[in-house]
C-alpha positions as CSV (number, residue, x, y, z in Angstrom):
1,X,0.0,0.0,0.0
2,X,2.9,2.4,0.2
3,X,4.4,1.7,-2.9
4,X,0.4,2.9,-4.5
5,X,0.6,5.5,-2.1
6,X,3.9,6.7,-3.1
7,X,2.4,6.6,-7.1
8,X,-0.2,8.8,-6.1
9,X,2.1,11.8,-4.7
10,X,3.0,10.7,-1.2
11,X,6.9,10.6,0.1
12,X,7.8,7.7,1.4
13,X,7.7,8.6,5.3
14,X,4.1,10.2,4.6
15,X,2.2,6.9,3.1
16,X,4.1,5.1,5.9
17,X,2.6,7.5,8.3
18,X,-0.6,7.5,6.9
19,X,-0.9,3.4,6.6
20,X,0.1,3.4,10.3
21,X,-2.6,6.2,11.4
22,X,-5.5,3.9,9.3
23,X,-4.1,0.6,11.4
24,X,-4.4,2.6,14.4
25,X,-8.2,3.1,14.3
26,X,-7.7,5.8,17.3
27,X,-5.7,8.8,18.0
28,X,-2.3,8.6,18.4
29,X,0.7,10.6,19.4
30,X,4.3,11.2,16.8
31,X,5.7,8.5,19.2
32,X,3.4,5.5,18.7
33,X,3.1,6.5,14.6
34,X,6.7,6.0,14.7
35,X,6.9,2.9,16.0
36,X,4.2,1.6,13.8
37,X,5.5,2.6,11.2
38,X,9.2,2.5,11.3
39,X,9.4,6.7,10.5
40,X,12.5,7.7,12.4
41,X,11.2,9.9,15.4
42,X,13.2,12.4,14.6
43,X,11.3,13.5,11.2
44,X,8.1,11.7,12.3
45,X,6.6,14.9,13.6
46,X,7.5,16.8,10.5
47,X,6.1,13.8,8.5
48,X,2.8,14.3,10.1
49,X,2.6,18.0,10.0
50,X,3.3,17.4,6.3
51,X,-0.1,15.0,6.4
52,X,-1.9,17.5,8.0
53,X,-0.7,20.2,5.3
54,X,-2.1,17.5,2.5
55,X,-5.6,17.4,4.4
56,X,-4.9,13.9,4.5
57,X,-4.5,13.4,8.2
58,X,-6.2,16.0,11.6
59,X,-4.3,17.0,14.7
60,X,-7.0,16.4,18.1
61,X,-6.1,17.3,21.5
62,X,-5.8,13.7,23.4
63,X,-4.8,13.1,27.1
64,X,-1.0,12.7,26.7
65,X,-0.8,15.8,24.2
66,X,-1.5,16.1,20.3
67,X,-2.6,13.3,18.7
68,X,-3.1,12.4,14.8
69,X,-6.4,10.5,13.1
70,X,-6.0,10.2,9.1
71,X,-8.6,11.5,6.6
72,X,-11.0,8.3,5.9
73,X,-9.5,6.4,3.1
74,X,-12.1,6.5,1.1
75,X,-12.1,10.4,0.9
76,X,-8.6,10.4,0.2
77,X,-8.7,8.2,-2.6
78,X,-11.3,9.8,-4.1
79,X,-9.6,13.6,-3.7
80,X,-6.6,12.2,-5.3
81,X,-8.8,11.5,-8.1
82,X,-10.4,14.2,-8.0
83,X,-7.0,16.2,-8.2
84,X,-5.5,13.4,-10.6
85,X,-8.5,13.9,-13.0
86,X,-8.2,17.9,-13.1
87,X,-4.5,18.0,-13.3
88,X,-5.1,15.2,-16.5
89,X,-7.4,17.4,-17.8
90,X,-5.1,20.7,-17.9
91,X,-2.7,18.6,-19.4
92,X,-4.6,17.4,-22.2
93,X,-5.5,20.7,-23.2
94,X,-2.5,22.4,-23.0
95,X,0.7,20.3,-23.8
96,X,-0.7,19.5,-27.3
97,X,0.1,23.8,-27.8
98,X,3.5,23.4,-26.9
99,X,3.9,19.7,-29.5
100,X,5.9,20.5,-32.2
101,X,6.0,18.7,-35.3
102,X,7.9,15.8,-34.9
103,X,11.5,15.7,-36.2
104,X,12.5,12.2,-35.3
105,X,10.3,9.0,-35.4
106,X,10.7,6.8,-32.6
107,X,11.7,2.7,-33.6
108,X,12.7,0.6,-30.3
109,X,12.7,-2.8,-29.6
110,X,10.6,-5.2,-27.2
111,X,12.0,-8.0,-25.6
112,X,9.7,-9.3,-23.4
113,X,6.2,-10.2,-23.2
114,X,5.0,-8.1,-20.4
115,X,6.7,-5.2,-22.6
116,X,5.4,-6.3,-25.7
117,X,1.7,-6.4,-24.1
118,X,1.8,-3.2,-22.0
119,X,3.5,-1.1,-25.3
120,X,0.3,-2.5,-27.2
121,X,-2.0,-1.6,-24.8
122,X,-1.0,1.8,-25.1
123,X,-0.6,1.8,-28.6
124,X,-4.9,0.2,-28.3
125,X,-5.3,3.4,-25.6
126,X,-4.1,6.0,-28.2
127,X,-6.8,5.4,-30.9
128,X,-9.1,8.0,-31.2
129,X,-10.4,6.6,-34.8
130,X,-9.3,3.1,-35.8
131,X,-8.0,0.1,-34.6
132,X,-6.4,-2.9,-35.8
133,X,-5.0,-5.9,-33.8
134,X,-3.8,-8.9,-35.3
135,X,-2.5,-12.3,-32.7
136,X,-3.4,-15.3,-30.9
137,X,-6.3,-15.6,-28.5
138,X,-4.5,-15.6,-25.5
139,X,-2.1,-12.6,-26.2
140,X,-5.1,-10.0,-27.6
141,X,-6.7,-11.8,-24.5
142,X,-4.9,-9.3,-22.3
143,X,-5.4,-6.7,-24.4
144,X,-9.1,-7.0,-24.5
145,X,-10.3,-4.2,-21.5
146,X,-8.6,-1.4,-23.3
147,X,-10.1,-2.6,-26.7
148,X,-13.2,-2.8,-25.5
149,X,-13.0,0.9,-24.1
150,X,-11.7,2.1,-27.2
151,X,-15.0,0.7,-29.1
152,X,-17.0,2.4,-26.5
153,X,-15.1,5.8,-27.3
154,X,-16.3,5.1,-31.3
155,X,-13.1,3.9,-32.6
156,X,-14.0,1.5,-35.2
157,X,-12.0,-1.7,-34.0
158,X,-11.1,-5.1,-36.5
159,X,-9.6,-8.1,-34.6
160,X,-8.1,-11.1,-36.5
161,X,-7.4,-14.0,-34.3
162,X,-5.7,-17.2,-35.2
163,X,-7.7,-19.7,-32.9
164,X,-11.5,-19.4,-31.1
165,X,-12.1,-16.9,-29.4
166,X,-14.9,-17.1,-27.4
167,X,-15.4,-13.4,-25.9
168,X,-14.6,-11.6,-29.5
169,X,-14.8,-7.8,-30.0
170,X,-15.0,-5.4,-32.8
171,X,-15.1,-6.8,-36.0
172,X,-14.2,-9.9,-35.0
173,X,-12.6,-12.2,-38.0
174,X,-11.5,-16.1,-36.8
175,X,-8.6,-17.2,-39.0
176,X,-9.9,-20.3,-39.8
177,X,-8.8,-21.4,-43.1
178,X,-4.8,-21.9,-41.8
179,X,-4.6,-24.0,-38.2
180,X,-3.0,-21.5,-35.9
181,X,-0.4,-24.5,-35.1
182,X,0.3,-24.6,-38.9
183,X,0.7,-21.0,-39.1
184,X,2.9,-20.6,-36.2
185,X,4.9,-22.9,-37.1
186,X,5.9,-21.5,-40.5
187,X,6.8,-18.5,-38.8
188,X,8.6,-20.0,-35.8
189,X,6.5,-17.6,-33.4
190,X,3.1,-16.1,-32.4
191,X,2.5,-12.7,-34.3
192,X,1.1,-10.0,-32.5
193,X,0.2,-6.9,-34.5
194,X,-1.8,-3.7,-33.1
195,X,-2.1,-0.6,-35.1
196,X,-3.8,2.9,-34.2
197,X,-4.8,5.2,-36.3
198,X,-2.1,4.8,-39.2
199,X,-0.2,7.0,-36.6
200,X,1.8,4.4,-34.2
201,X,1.7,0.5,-33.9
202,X,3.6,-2.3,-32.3
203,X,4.8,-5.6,-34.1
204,X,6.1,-8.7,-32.2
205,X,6.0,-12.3,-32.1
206,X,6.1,-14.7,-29.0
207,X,7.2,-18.4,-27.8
208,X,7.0,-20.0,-24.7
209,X,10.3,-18.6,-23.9
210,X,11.1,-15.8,-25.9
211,X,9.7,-12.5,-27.2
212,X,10.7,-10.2,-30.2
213,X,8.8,-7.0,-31.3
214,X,9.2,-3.1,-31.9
215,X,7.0,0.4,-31.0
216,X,7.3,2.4,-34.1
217,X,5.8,5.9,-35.1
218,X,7.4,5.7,-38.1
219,X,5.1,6.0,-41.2
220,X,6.2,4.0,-43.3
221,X,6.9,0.8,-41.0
222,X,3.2,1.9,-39.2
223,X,1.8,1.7,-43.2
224,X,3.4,-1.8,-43.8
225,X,1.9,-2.7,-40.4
226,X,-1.8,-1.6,-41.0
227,X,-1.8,-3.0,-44.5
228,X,-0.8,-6.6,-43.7
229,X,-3.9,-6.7,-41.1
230,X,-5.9,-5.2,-43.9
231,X,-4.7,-7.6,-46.3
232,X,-5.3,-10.3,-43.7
233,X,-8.8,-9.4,-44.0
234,X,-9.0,-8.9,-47.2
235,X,-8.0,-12.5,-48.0
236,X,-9.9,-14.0,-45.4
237,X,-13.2,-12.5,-47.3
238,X,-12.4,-13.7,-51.0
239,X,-11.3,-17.5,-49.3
240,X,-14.8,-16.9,-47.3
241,X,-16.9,-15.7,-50.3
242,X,-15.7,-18.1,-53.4
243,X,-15.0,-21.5,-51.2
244,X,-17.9,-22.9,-52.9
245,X,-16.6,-21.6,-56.5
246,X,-13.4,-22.8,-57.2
247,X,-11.7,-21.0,-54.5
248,X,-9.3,-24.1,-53.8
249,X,-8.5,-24.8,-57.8
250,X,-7.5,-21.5,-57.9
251,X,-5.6,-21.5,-54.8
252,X,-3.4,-24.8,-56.1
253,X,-3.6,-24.3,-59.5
254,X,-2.7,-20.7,-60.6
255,X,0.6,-19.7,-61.5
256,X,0.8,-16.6,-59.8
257,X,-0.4,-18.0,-56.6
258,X,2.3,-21.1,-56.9
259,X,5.1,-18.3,-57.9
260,X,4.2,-16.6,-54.4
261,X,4.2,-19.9,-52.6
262,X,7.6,-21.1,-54.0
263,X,10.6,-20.6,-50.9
264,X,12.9,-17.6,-51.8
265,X,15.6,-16.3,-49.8
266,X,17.2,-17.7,-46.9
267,X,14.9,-20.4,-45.3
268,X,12.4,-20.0,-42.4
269,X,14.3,-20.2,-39.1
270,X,12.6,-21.8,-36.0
271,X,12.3,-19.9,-32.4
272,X,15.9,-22.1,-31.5
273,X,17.6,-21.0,-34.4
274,X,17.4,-24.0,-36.5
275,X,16.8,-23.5,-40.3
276,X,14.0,-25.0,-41.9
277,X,12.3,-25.7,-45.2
278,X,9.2,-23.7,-46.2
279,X,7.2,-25.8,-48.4
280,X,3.5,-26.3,-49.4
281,X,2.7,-28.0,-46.0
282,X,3.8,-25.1,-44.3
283,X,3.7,-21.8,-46.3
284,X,1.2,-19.3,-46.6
285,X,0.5,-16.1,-48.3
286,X,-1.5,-13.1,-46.5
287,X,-2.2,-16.0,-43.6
288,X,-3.6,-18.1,-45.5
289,X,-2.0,-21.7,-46.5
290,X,-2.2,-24.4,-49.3
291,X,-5.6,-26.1,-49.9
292,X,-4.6,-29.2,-48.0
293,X,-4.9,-26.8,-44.8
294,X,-8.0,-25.5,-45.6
295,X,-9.9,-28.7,-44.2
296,X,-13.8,-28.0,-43.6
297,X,-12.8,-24.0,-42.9
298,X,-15.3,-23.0,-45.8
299,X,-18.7,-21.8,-44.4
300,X,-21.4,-23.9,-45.9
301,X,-23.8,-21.3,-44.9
302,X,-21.7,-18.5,-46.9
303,X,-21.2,-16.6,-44.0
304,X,-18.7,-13.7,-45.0
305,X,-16.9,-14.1,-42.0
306,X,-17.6,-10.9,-40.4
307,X,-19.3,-10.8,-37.0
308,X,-19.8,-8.3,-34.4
309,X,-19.4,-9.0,-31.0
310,X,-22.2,-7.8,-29.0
């Protein structure tokens, strides 16, 4: 509690003081706060007039002398927020008249998963129009409160997620038509895009052990970023809309489609470092993988795969 205290504006000594006045539950004197609390008695009487200065604790007249009795906690925490609230609130309005145009866009890396997730929360927290978040069910898991408050705000949100996902939000697209195990393992890693407003995003993948990923501002990295959800998307509605016209001849048999598929470069390199082949089995285009993958994924129904949650 003194560490939250200490968030919120208090020194050290004073949310000491304070928790030690609440555990009290009576009056008492600079000695007996001191000893609770472990507030050297030679500053514990400063500490406390420094309380009293806040509001946040009252001086009463007891039997042995001055004692101390804190404000409720209730009506402290809800000052603060009072006080947190207006001082967010000047700020909002005036540090966007001192922003300058910027002159250098930020790239810097992630390498952990509590990193990676808390960056892309803020990146979700920062959309004021549009949202895009592309991962696995238990990583956009995490990420779901501050979605769902930016939906609520009116940004329009799109969520692709490789697995089921029983709690979707926005407009909410399953990646069906390649097995999230197949997927991931043709790129060695769980992806995890989220992009705000063509203005920032954050790109990463996971394992069970290890984490990659970057915050960028940078427009053009930001662009490549929102168009491969997009394009995610995209794909997802033509394999959705023509699986019961040819959509899987096509997929196998036209040249184009093959030329994409066809390894190039260096090949595909496993979370440990090990190289491996990309072939049919195993490669996809935009997300989505040879027809041999594609299993019963097609909606008999012709649904166009996009659902709202909610």
């Amino acid at each position: 509690m003194t560490e939250e205290l200490q968030r919120l504006g208090l020194s050290g000594y004073e949310a000491k003081a304070y928790v030690a006045l609440v555990s009290a539950g009576e009056a008492v004197n600079g000695y007996e706060v001191a000893k609770r609390s472990g507030v050297p008695r030679s500053t514990v009487y400063e500490t406390l007039g420094k309380l009293v200065g806040r509001g946040a604790a009252f001086e009463v007249r007891a039997p042995d002398g001055t004692g101390y009795v804190p404000l409720p906690p209730a009506t402290l925490l809800e000052r603060m927020r009072r006080d947190f609230d207006r001082t967010l609130g000047i700020l909002q309005n005036e540090i966007p008249r001192l922003t300058a145009p910027p002159q250098v866009r930020l790239v810097h890396s992630l390498t952990e998963r509590r990193m990676l997730l808390e960056r892309a929360e803020d990146v979700a927290a920062a959309a004021r129009s549009e949202l895009y978040v592309l991962g696995w069910p238990e990583d956009v898991e995490t990420l779901k409160p501050t979605i769902r408050r930016a939906e609520e705000h009116g940004v329009d949100v799109a969520t692709v997620v490789f697995g089921v996902d029983d709690d979707p939000v926005g407009w909410h697209i399953e990646h069906r038509y390649s097995a999230p195990s197949a997927v991931e393992d043709n790129l060695g890693r769980r992806m995890l895009v989220v992009v705000a407003d063509r203005d920032q995003a954050v790109i990463g993948g996971l394992t069970a052990d290890r984490t990659w990923g970057l915050y960028t501002d940078d427009p053009a990295a930001v662009l490549l970023a929102h168009l491969y959800v997009r394009h995610d998307i995209a794909m997802h509605r033509v394999a959705d809309r023509f699986a019961e016209h040819g959509f899987d001849e096509f997929w196998a048999d036209d040249p184009a489609l093959r030329r994409l598929r066809e390894p190039v470069g260096e090949p595909v390199r496993a979370a440990d470092g090990a190289p491996r082949s990309v072939g049919p089995e195993t490669d996809t285009v935009g997300g989505l993988s040879d027809p041999d993958d594609l299993g019963d994924a097609a909606d008999p129904d012709g649904d166009d795969g996009r659902s709202r949650a909610g």
